[in-house]
N, C-alpha and C positions, 0 to 999 in steps of 0.2 A: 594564359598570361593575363596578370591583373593590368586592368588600363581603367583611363577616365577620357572623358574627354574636354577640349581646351580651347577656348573661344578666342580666337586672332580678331579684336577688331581695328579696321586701319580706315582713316578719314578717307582716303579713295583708292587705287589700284596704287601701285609703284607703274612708273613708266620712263621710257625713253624717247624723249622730243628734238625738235628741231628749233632752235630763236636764233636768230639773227646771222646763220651760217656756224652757230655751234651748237652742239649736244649740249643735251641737259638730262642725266639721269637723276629721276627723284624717287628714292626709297624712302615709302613710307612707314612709319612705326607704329608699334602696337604696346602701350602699355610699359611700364620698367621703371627700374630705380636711377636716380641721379643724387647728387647731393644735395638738390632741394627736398628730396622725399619722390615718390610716386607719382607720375605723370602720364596721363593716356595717349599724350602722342609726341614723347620731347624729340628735341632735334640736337643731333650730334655734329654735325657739320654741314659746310656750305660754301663750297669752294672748288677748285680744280684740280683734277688727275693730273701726274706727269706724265705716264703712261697708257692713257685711258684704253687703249686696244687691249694691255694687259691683264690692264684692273677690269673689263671688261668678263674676257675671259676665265681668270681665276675666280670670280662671282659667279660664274657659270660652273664652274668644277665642283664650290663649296656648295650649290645646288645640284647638281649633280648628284652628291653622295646624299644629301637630304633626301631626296624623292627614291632612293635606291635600292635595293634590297641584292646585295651579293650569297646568299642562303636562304632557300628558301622561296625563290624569286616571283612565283605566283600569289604571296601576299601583300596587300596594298602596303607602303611607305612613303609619306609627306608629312614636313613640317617646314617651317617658313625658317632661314639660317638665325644666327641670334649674331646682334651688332656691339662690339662694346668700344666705346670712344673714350680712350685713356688719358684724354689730353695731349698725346702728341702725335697720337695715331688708332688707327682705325683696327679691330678685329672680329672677321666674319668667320662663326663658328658651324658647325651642322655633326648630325651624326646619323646614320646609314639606319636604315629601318632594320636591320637583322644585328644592329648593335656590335658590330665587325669593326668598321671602319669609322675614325675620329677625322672631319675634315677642320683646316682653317688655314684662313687668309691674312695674312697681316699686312696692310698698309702704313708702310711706315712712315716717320716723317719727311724723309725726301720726295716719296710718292704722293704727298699733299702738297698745295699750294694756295697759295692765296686767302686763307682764314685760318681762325682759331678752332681747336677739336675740344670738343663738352667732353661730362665726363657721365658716364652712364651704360649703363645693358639694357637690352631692348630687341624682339623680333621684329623682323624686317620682312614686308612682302615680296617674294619671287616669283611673280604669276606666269603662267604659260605666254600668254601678247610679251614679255619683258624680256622673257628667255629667247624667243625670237629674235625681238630686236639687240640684245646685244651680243646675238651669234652673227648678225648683218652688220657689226658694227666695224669699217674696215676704218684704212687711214691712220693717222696722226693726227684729225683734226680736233681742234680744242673740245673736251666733254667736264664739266661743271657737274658736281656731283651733291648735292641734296641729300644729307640723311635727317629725315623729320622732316614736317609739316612746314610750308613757307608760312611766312606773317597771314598773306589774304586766308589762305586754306585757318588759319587760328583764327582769324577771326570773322568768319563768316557760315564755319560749318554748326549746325545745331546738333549732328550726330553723327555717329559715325555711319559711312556709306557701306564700307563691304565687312563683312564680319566673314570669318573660316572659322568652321569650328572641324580639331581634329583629334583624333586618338594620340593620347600621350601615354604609352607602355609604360610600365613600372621598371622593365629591365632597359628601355631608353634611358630611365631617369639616372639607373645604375650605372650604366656602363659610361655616363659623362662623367660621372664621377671616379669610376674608376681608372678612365684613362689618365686623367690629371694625375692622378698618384702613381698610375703606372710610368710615365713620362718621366717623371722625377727619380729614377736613377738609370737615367739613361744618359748615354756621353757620345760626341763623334765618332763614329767609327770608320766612314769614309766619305772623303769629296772628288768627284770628277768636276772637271771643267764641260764649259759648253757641248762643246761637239761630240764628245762622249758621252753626256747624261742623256744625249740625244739619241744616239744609235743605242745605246743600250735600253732605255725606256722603250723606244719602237720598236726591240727586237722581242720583248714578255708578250707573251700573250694575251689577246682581250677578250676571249671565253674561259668561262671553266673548264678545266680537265679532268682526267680520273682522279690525278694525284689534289686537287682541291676540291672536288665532293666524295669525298670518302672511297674510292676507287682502291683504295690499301698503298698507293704507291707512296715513296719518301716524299719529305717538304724540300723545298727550292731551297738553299743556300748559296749565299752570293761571297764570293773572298777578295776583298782590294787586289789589284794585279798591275801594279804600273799609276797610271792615269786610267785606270778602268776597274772595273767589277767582274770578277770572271764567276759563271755560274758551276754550283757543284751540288749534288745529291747525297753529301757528308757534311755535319755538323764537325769541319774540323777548326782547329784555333784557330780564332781572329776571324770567322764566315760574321757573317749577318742573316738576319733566318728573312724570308720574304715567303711567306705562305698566302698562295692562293693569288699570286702573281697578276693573275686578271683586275684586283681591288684596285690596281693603280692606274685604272683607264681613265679617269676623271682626269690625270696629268696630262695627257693628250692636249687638252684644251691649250696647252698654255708652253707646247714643245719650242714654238718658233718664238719665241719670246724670253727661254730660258738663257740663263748666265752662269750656272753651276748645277749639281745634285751634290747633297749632304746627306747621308743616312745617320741617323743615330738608332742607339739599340744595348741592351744591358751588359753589363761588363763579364759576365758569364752564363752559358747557357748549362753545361754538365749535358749536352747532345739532347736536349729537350727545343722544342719550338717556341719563341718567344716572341714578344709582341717587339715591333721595330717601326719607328718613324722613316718615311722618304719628305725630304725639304726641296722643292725647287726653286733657286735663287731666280727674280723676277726685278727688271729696274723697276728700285725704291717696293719693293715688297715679297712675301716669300711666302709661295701653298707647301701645308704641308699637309699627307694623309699619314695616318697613323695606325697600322693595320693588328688586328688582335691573333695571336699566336695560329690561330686555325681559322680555316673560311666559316665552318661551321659553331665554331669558339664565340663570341661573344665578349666584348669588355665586360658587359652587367654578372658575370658567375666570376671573377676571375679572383676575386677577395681582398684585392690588397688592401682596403679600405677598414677591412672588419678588425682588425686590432688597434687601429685609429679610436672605432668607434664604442669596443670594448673597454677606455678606461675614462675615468673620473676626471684627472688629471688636464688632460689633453683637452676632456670639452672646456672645462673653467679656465684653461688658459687661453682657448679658441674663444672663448666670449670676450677676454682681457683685448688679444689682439685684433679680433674685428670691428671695435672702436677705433683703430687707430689707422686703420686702411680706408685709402684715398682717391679708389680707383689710378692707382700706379701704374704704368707698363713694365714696371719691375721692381719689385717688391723688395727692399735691402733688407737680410737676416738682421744684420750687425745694428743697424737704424731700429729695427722695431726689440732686439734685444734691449737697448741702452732707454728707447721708451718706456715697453712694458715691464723693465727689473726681471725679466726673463733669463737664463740662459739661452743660448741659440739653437742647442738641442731641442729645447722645450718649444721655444719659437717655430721649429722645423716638424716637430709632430702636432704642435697648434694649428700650423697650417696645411699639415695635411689631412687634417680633423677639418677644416675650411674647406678643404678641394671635397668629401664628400655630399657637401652642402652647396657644390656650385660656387661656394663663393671666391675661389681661384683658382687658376688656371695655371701651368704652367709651361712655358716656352722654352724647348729645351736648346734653340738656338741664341738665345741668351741666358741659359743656363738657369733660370731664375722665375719665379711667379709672377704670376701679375693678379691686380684685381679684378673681380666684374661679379655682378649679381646675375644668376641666371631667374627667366621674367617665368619660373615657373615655381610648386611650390618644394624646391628639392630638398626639405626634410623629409619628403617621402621615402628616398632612395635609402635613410635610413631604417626607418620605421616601417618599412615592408619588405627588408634585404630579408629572406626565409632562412637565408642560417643564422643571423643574428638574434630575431624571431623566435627559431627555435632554440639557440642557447638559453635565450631567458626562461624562455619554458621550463627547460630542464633547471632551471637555478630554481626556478618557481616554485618545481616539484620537488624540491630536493633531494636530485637523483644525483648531488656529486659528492662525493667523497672525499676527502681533503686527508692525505697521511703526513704525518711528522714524526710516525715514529721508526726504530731503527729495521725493525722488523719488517714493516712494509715498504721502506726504502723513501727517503727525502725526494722531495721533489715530485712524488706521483700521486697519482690522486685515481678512483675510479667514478665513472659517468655511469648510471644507469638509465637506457633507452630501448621502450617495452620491452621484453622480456631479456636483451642482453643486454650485457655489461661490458663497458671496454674499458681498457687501460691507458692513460695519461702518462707521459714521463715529460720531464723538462732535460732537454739537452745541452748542450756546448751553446754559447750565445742564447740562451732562453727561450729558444724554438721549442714547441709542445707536439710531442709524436706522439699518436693513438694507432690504439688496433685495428680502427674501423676501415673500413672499405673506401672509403673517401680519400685516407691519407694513405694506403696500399697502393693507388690509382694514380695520386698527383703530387707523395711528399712533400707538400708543401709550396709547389708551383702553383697554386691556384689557392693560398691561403690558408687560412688553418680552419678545422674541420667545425661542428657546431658543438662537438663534446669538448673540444680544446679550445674554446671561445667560451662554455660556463667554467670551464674549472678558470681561467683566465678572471674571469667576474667571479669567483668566489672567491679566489685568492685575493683580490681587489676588495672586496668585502671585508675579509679577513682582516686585514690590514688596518679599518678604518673604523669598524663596528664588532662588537659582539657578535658572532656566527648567529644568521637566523636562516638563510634556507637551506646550509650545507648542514652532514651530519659529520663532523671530522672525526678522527680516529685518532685523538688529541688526548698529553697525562690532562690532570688535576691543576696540578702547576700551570700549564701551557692554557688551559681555558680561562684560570684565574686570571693571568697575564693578558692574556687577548681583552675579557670584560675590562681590564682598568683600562687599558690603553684606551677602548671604546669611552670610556666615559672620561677619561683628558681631553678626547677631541669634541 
């Protein structure tokens, strides 16, 4: 697994103190964008919880899943959550070292008090002394909550005091970005009230079993039943998949404090396992974890990103609309249509050309994106995703084959990769089916394969320029057409 490593520096520990008979949690930050530009230690708020037992707790969960590893369990997993302050509220984000599980916090506006929220992304320190104290944190009593550096800490420190420096995986960087797009067509599928999200969350399990490490047995499926969730071992209509059922122990945290559970999850499965959100309603805020189709699965392999990031299109109008993003907590289609002269199609794959660069998120309990820069460098997750990688390769080598005539049939094309050859077809809605082993395995649940992402870029090619690295199977006529057209644009 390719990684780097990533240097947290933060003017002094985060901590939780005591003045004058109330709490004071101060998280400190590390570096991020805001709309001034770049700042080594901005502050995003400064003011008080309404719930602070809560907010307490759900900070512990989104930590939780950061330091965690649910596959795989004997390799180290830590990284510090990331903060982003939208202006009218707060959200703490993290993701699971075995790239499984997508955690986050939102504190919303009724859960703030007493100031104004900046606007900016930013890691925040969760150190072991902190995670203590706000497991001891009992009561209602008032907690004031600091995110950034106070005034004396700005102007007094000459350097920064504690630096971490920590491995940042290449399939971390993917799988953030994968979830956000995975997110995005997902819809409610069910809510219990209190007392039921309660007995049913306590009733899953908080180990692995055979059936979520590969033991052969079926995945957990949950079906609405009333006011409840009844569990079943059939993918039948209207289930919700929940694989690997132990991912949702970090909820624990924050049981006696819940107000609802909301599951969301895709509008069709076809009895495949798929990736599903659990939301726990919390006053004035809402954790949700977001677990990837299998315990052993991963967001970072899962692809939905790579046909985003296969067209031309999509990135020039993704450069159009990331000028025009404001750190929002909700990102209006129709608003950045009527700005960028976009339609709102185009807007909707712009921005999901954004989500694989970190640069939004999306909330599926407001149905809608929001902004945030993540404080790391996530062009990577493009530029090192290997099946994308290796489509260019193959476009490189000019191993695709592009047909148009009637004899080989519209729409297919063949990929040569060492010594075989597979076949490309375009289907119903412009899905690209090949012969390989990849789409034999997952039809397309997991993305489209690396042969069906060059003929995709050659075809794209095609379209724009004179064919240079495809060899087509093209008349006389059709090359001469293709060259003008190349030379209009």
């Amino acid at each position: 697994m390719s990684r780097s490593i990533q240097a947290l520096a933060y003017a002094r520990p985060s901590a939780l103190t005591t003045e004058g008979g109330a709490g004071l949690l101060g998280l400190e930050t590390s570096g991020g964008l805001t709309p001034a530009g770049r700042e080594a230690h901005p502050q995003f708020f400064a003011g008080f919880l309404s719930a602070p037992q809560a907010a307490a707790r759900g900070l512990l969960a989104v930590a939780d899943v950061a330091a965690a590893r649910y596959y795989q369990r004997t390799l180290r997993a830590s990284l510090d959550p990331v903060v982003t302050a939208g202006g009218d509220r707060l959200r703490f984000e993290s993701f699971s070292g075995c790239c499984g599980v997508y955690a986050r916090l939102d504190v919303l506006p009724e859960g703030l008090d007493g100031a104004d929220t900046g606007h900016g992304t930013t890691n925040v320190d969760v150190n072991n002394p902190l995670r203590e104290a706000l497991s001891r944190l009992g009561g209602d009593e008032p907690l004031h909550l600091r995110v950034g550096p106070d005034e004396l800490a700005v102007t007094t420190l000459d350097g920064p005091l504690v630096e971490k420096k920590v491995p940042l995986p290449d399939r971390w960087l993917r799988g953030f970005a994968e979830a956000q797009v995975i997110t995005a067509a997902f819809d409610l599928r069910a809510e219990l009230p209190a007392a039921e999200a309660v007995r049913f969350l306590r009733s899953l399990p908080r180990t692995a079993t055979a059936t979520t490490t590969g033991g052969g047995r079926a995945a957990l499926w949950v079906v609405p039943a009333g006011r409840t969730l009844r569990p079943t071992t059939r993918p039948v209509p209207g289930a919700v998949c929940l694989p690997g059922p132990e991912r949702l122990a970090a909820l624990q945290r924050v049981l006696r404090h819940a107000t609802a559970l909301r599951v969301y999850g895709p509008a069709g499965h076809g009895g495949a396992t798929t990736a599903a959100a659990w939301e726990v309603a919390l006053p004035g805020m809402r954790l949700t974890l977001t677990l990837s189709p299998e315990p052993g699965r991963g967001f970072s392999g899962e692809g939905a990103v790579l046909e985003a990031l296969a067209t031309d299109e999509a990135a020039a109008d993704a450069d159009l609309v990331s000028v025009l993003l404001s750190w929002e907590p909700r990102i209006d289609i129709a608003d950045l249509a009527d700005l960028s002269g976009l339609t709102p199609q185009r807007v909707r794959a712009a921005l999901t050309r954004l989500g694989t660069a970190g640069r939004v998120g999306y909330d599926a309990a407001d149905a809608a994106y929001f902004h945030r820069e993540l404080p790391y460098d996530a062009h990577r997750a493009e530029t090192r995703n290997p099946r994308l990688t290796a489509a260019r390769a193959l476009l490189a080598d000019g191993a695709v084959q592009l047909h148009t005539t009637a004899a080989a049939g519209p729409g297919t094309a063949t990929v040569r990769s060492g010594e075989r050859h597979y076949q490309v077809r375009e289907a119903a809605g412009g899905v690209l089916s090949c012969t390989c082993q990849w789409w034999a395995d997952y039809r397309g649940r997991r993305g489209p394969c690396k042969h069906a992402l060059a003929v995709r870029m050659a075809r794209r090619d095609r379209t724009t320029t004179a064919p240079s690295h495809t060899t087509t199977a093209t008349t006389a006529t059709t090359a001469t057409t293709a060259a003008a057209a190349g030379d209009l644009r």
